[in-house]
Every structure is written in C-alpha cells, then in structure tokens.
N, CA, C and O of each residue as an XYZ file, in Angstrom:
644
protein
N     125.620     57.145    118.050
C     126.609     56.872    119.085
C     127.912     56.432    118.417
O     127.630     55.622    117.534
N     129.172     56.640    118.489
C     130.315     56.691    118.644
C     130.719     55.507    118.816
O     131.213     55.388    119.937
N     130.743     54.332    118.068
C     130.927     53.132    119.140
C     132.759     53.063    119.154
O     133.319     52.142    119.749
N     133.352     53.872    118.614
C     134.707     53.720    119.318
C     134.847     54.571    120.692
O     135.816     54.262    121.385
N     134.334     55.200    120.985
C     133.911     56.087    122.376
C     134.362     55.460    123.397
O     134.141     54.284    123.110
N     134.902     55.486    124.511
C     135.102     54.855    125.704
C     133.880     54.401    126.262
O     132.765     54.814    125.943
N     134.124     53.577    127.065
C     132.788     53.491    128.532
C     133.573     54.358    129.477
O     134.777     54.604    129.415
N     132.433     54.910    130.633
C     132.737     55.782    131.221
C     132.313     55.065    132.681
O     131.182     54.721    133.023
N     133.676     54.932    133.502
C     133.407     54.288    135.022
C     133.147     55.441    135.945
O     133.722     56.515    135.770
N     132.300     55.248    136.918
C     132.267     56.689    137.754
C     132.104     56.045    139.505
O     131.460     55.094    139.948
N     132.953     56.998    140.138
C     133.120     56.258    141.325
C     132.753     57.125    142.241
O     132.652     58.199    141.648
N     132.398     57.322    143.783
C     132.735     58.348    144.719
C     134.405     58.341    144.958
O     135.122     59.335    145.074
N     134.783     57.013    144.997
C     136.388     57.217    145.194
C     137.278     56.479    143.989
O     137.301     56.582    142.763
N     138.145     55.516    145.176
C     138.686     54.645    144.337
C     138.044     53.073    143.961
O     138.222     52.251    143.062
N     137.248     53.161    145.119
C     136.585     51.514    144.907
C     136.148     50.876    143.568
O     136.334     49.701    143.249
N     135.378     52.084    142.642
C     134.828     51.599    141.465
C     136.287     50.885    140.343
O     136.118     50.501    139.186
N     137.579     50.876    141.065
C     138.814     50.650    140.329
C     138.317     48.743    140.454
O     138.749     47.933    139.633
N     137.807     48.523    141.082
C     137.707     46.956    140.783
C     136.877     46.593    139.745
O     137.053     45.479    139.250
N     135.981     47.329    139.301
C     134.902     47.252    138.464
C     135.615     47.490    137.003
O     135.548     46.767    136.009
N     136.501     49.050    137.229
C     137.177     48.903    136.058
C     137.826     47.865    135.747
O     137.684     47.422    134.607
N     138.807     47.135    136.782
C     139.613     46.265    135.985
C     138.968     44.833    135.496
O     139.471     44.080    134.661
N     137.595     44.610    136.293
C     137.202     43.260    135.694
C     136.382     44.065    134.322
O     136.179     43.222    133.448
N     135.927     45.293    133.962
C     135.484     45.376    132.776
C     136.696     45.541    131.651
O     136.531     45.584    130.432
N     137.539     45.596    132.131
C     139.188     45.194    131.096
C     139.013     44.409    130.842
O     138.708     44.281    129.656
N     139.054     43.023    131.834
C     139.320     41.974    131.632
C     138.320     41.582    130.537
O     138.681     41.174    129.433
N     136.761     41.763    130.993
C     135.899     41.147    130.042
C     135.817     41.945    129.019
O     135.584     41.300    127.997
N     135.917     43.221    128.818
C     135.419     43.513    127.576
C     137.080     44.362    126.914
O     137.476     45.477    127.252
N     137.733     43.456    125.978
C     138.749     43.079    125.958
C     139.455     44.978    124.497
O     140.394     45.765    124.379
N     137.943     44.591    123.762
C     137.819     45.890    122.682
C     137.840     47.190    123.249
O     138.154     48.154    122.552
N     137.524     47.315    124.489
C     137.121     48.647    124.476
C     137.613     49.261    125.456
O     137.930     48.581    126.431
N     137.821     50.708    125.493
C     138.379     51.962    126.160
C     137.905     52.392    126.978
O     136.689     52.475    126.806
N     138.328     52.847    128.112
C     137.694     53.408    129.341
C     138.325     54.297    129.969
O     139.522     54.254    130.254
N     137.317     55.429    130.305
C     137.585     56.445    131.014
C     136.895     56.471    132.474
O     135.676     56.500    132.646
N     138.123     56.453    133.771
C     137.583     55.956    134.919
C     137.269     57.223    135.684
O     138.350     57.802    135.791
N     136.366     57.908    136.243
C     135.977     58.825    137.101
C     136.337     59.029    138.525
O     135.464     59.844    138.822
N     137.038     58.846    139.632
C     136.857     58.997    140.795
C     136.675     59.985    141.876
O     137.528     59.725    142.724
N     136.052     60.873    142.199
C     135.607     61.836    143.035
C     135.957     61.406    144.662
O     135.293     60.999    145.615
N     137.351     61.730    144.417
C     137.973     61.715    145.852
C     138.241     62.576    146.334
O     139.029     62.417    147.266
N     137.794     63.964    146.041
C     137.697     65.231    146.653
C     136.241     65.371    147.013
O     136.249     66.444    147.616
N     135.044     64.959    147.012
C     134.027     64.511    147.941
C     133.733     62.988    148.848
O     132.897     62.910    149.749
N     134.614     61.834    148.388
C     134.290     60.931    149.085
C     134.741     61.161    150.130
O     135.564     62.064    150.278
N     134.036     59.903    151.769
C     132.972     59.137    151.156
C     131.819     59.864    150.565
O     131.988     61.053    150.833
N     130.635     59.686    149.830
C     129.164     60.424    149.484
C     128.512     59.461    150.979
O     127.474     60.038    151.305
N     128.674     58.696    151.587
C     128.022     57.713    152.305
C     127.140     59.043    153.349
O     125.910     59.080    153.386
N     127.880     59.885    154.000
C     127.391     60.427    155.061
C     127.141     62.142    154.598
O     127.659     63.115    155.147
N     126.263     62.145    153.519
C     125.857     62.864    152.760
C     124.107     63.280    152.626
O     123.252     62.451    152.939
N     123.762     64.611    152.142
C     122.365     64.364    152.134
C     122.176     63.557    150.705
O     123.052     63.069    149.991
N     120.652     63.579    150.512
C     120.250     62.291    149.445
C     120.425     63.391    148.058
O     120.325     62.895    146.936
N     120.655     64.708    148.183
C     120.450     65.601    147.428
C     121.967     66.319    147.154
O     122.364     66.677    146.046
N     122.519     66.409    148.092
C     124.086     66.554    147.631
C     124.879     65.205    146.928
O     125.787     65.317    146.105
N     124.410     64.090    147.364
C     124.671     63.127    147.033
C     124.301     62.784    145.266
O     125.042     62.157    144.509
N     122.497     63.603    144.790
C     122.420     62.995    143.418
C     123.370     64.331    142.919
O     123.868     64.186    141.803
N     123.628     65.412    143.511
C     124.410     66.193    142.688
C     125.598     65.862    142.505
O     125.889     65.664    141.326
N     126.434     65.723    143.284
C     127.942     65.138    143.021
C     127.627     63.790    141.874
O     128.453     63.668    140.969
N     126.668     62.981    141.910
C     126.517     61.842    140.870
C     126.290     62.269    139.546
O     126.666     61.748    138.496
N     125.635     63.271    139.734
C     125.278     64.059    138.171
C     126.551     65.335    137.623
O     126.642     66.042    136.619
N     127.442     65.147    138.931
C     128.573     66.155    138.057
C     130.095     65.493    137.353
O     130.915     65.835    136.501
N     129.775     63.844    138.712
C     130.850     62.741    137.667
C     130.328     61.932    136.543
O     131.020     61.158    135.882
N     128.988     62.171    136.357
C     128.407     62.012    135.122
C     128.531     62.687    134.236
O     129.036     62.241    133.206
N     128.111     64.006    134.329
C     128.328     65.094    133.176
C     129.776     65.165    132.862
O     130.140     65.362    131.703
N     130.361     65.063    133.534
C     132.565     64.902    133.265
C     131.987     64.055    132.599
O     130.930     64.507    132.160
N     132.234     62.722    132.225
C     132.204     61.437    131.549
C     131.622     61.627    130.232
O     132.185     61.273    129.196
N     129.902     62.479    130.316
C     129.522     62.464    129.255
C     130.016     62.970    128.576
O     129.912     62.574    127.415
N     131.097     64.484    128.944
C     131.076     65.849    128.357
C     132.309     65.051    127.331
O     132.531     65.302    126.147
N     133.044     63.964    128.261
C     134.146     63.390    127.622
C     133.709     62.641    126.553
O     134.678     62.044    126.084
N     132.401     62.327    125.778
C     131.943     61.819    125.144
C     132.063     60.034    125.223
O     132.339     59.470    124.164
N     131.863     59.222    126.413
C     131.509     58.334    126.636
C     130.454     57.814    125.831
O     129.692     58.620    125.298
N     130.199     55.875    125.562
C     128.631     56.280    124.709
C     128.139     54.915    125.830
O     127.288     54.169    125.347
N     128.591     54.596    127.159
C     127.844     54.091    128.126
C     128.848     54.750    129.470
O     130.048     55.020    129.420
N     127.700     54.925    130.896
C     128.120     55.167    131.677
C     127.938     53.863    133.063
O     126.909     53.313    133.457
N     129.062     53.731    133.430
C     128.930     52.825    135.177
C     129.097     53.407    136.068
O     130.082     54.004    136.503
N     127.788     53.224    136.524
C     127.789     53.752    138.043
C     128.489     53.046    139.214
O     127.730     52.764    140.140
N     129.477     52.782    139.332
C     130.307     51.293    139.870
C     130.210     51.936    141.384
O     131.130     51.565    142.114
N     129.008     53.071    142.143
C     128.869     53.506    143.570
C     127.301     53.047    144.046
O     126.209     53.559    143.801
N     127.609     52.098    144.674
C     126.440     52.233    145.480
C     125.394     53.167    145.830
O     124.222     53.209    145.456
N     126.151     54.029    146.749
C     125.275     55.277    147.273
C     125.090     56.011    145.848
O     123.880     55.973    145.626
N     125.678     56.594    144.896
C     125.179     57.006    143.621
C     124.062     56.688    143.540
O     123.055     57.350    143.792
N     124.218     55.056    142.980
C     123.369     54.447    142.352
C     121.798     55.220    142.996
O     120.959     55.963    142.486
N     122.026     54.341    144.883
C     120.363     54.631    145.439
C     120.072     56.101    145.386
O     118.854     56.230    145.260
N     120.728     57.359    145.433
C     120.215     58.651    145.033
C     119.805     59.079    143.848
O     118.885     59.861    143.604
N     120.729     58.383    142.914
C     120.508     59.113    141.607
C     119.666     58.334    140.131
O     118.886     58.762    139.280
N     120.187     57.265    140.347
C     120.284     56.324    139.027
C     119.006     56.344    138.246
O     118.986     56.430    137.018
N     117.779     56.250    139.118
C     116.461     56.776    137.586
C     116.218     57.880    137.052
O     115.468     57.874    136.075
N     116.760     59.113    137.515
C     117.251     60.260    137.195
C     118.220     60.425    136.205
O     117.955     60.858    135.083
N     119.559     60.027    136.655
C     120.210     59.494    135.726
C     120.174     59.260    134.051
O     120.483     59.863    133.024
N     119.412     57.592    134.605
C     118.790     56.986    133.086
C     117.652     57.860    132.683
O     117.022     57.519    131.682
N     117.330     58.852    133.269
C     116.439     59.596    132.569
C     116.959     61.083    131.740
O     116.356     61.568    130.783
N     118.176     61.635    132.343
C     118.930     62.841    132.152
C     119.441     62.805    130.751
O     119.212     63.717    129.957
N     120.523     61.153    130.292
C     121.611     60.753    129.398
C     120.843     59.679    128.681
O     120.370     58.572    128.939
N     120.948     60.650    127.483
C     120.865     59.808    125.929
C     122.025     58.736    125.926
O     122.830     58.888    125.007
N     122.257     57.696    126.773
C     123.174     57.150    126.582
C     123.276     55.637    127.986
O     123.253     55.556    129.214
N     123.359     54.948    127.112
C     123.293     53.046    128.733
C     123.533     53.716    129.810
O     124.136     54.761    129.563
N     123.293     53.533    130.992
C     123.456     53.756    132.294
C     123.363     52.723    132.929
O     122.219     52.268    132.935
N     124.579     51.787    133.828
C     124.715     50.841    133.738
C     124.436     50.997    136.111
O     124.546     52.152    136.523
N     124.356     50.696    136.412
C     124.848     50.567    137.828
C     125.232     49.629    138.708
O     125.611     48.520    138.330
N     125.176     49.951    139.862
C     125.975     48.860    140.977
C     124.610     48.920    142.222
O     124.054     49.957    142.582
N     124.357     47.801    142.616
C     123.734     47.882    143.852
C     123.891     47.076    144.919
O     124.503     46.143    144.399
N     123.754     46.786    146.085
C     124.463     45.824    146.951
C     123.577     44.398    146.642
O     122.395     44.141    146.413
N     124.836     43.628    146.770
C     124.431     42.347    146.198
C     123.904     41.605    146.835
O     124.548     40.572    147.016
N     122.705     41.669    147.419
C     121.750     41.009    148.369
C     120.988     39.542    147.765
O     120.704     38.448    148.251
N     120.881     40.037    146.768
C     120.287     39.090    145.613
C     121.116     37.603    145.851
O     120.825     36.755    146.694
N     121.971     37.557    145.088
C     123.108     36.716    145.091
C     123.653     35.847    146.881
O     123.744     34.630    147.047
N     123.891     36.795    147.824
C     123.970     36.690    148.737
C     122.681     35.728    149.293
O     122.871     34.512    149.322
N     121.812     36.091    149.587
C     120.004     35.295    149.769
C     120.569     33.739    149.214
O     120.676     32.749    149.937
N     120.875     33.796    147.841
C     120.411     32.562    147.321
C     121.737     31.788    147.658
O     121.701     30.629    147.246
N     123.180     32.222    148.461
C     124.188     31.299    148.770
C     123.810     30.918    149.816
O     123.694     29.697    149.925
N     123.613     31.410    150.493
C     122.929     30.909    152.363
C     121.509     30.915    153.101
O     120.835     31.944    153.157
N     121.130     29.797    153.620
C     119.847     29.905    153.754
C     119.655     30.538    155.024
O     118.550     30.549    155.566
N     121.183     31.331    155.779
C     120.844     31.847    156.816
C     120.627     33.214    156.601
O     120.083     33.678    155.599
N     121.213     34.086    157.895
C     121.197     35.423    157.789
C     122.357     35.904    156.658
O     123.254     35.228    156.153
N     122.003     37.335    156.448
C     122.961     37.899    155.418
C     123.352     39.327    155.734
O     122.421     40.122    155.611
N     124.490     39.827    156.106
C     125.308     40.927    156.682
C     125.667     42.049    155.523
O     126.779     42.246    155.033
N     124.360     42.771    155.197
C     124.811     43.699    154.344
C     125.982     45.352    154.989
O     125.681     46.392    155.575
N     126.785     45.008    154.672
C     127.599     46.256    155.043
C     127.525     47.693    153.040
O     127.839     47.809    151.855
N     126.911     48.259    154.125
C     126.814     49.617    153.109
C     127.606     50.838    153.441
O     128.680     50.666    154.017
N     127.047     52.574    153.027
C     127.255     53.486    153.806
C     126.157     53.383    154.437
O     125.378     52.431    154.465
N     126.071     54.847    155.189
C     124.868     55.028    156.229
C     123.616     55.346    155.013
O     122.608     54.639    155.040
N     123.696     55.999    154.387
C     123.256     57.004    153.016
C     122.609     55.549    152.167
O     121.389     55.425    152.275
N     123.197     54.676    151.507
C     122.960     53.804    151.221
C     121.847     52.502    151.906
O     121.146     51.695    151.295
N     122.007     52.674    153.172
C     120.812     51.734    154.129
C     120.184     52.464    154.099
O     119.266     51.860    153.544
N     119.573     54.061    154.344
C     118.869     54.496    154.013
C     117.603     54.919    152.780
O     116.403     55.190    152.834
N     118.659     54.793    151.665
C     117.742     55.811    151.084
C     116.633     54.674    150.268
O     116.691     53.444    150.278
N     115.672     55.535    149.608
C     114.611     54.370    148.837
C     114.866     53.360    148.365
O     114.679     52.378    149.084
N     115.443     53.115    146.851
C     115.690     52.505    146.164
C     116.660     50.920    146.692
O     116.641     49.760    146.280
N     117.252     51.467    147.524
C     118.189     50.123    148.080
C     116.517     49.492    149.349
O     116.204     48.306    149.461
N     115.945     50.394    149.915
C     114.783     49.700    151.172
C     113.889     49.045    150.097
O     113.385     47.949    150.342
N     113.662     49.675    148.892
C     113.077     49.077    148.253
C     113.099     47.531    147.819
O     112.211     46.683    147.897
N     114.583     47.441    147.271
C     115.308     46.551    146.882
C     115.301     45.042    147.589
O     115.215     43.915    147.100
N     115.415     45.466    148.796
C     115.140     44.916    149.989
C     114.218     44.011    149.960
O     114.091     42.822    149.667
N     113.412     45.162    150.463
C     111.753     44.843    150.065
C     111.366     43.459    149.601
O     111.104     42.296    149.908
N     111.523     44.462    148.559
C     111.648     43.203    147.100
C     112.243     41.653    147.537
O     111.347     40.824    147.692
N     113.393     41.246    147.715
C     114.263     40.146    148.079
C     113.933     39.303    149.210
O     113.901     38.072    149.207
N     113.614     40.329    150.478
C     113.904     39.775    151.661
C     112.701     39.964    152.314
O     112.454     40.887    153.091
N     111.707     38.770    151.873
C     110.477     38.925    152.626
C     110.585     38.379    153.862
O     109.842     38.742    154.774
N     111.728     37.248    154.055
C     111.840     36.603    154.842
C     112.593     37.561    156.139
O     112.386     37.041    157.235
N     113.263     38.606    156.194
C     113.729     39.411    157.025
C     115.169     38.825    157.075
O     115.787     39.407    157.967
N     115.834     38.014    156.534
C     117.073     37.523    156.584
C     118.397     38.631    156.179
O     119.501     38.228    156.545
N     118.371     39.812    155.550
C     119.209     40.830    155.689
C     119.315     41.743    157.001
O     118.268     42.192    157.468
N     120.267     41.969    157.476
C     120.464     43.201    158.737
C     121.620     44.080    157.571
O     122.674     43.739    157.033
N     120.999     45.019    157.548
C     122.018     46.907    156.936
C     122.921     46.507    158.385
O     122.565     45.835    159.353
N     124.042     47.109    158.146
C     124.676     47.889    158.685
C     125.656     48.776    158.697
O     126.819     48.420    158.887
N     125.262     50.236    158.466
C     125.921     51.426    158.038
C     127.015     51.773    158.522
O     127.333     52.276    159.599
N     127.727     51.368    157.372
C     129.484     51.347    157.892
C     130.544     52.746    157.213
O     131.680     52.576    156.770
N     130.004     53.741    157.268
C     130.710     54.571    156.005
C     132.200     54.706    156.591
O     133.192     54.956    155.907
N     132.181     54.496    157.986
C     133.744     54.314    158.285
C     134.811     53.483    157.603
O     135.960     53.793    157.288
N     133.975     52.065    157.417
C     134.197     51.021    156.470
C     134.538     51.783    155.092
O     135.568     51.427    154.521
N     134.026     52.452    154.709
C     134.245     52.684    153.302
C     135.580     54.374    153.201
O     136.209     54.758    152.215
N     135.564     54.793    154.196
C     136.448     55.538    154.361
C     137.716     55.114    154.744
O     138.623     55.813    154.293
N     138.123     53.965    155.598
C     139.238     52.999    155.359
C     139.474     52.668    154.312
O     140.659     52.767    153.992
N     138.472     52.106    153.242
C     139.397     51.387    152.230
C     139.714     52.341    151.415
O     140.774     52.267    150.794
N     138.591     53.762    151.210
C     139.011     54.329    150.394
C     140.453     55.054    150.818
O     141.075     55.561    149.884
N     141.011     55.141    152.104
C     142.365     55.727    152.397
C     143.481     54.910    152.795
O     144.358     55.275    153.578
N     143.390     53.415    152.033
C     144.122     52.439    151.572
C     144.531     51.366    153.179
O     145.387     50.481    153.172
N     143.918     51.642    154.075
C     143.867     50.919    155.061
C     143.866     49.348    155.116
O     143.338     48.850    154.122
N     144.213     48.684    155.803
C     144.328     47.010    155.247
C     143.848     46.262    155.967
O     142.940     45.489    155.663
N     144.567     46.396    157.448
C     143.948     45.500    158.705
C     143.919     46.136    159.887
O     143.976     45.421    160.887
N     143.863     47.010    159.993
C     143.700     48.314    161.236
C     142.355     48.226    161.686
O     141.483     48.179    160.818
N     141.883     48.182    163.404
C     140.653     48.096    163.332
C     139.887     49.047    162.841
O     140.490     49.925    162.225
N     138.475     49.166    162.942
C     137.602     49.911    161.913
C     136.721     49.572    162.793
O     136.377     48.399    162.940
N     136.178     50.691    163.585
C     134.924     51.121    164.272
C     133.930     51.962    163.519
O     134.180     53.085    163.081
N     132.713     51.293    163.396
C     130.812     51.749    162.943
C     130.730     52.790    163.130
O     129.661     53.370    162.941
C-alpha cells in the first residue's frame, strides 16, 4: 500500500462533506479524495440492489484513483453494501451508520432516528437495532425528503415525510 495515497471519502451526495472536513481536521498528514454522486442522489428511495451498485461504482472511482483506505461517509451505502464492500477491496473500508448507539446512552428516553426510507429498511441497520434497542426505545422514521432538502441546500423551509 502506498501510504502517501489519499483516503478516499464517498458520498451519495454532498453530506459526506462533513465527514471530510472533520477528517482534515483530525488527520492533519493526509490527502483526500472526496466522491459525491449527485447525479444519483438521494440512493434513500432506491432498490437495495441499485443502491449496492451505485456504492460499488463510487468505490471503484476512488479505488481506480488509487486510494489506500475508503469512507463510506453514506448511510444507505453503508446498510446495502458495506460487507460486500470489505469483501470486494484489498484495502480499510471504513463506514458510517446511524448513531443509535451513542444516542441510547445520552437519554434514558425515547430516541428519533431520522434516516432514508432505504436505510430503515434494509438488514444491516434492523439488525443494528436489534442489537442496541432491546428496550424498543428507537422509532425509524423514513425521511428521504429530509435528505433531499439538505442535499439541495435548503435551510429552514418546511420539509414534509
């Protein structure tokens, strides 16, 4: 591996741009090449199979660019594709998943996961779940509208489910 190589950020849109800039911030050495696929976002209201393909074609860009780690800084990516993924690329595969975890352990009440639709759905995030929330204290609610506002720079305009 290349360790002067970039890391490689990969987004459905622009959102994964927050991820890039706090991995600036922290990782101060190194180069990055940011991905965003805003000629298919959102992926939210997508099948689970068009969805790992578009993930595996802003992957293959990244790799082809010779990256020697990739971030999956998309949610919905992540739950379609990501053990596939880490199974495809000789190379870290890093991802993003909704932060339920973290969330659970700030409040001992309920917890308002806003996703896409694609994302409350698919395995790996119900799984996830699963896993965390024996107590039933998460409610999904599939917002890909939500994510199609921010991705078209919207600020405080309402935003209907």
């Amino acid at each position: 591996m290349n360790n002067n190589a970039p890391v490689g950020i990969m987004d459905s849109g622009l959102g994964g741009v927050s991820v890039l800039r706090e991995a600036v911030k922290q990782l101060r050495n190194e180069s990055f090449i940011y991905y965003g696929d805003n000629k298919n976002a959102p992926y939210g209201s997508r099948t689970p199979d068009d969805i790992e393909a578009l993930a595996f074609a802003s992957a293959r860009f990244l790799v082809d660019k010779g990256v020697k780690a990739l971030v999956v800084a998309c949610n919905t990516a992540t739950s379609a594709a990501i053990d596939d993924m880490r199974r495809a690329f000789k190379l870290p595969v890093v991802s993003m998943e909704p932060a339920i975890k973290p969330a659970l352990a700030y409040t001992s009440g309920k917890v308002l996961m806003l996703a896409t639709d694609a994302t409350c759905k698919l395995e790996r995030y119900r799984k996830l779940k699963e896993r965390l929330d024996a107590n039933g204290r998460v409610t999904d609610i599939g917002c890909t509208a939500l994510v199609e506002a921010v991705e078209s720079g919207a600020k405080s305009e309402a935003i209907s489910a």
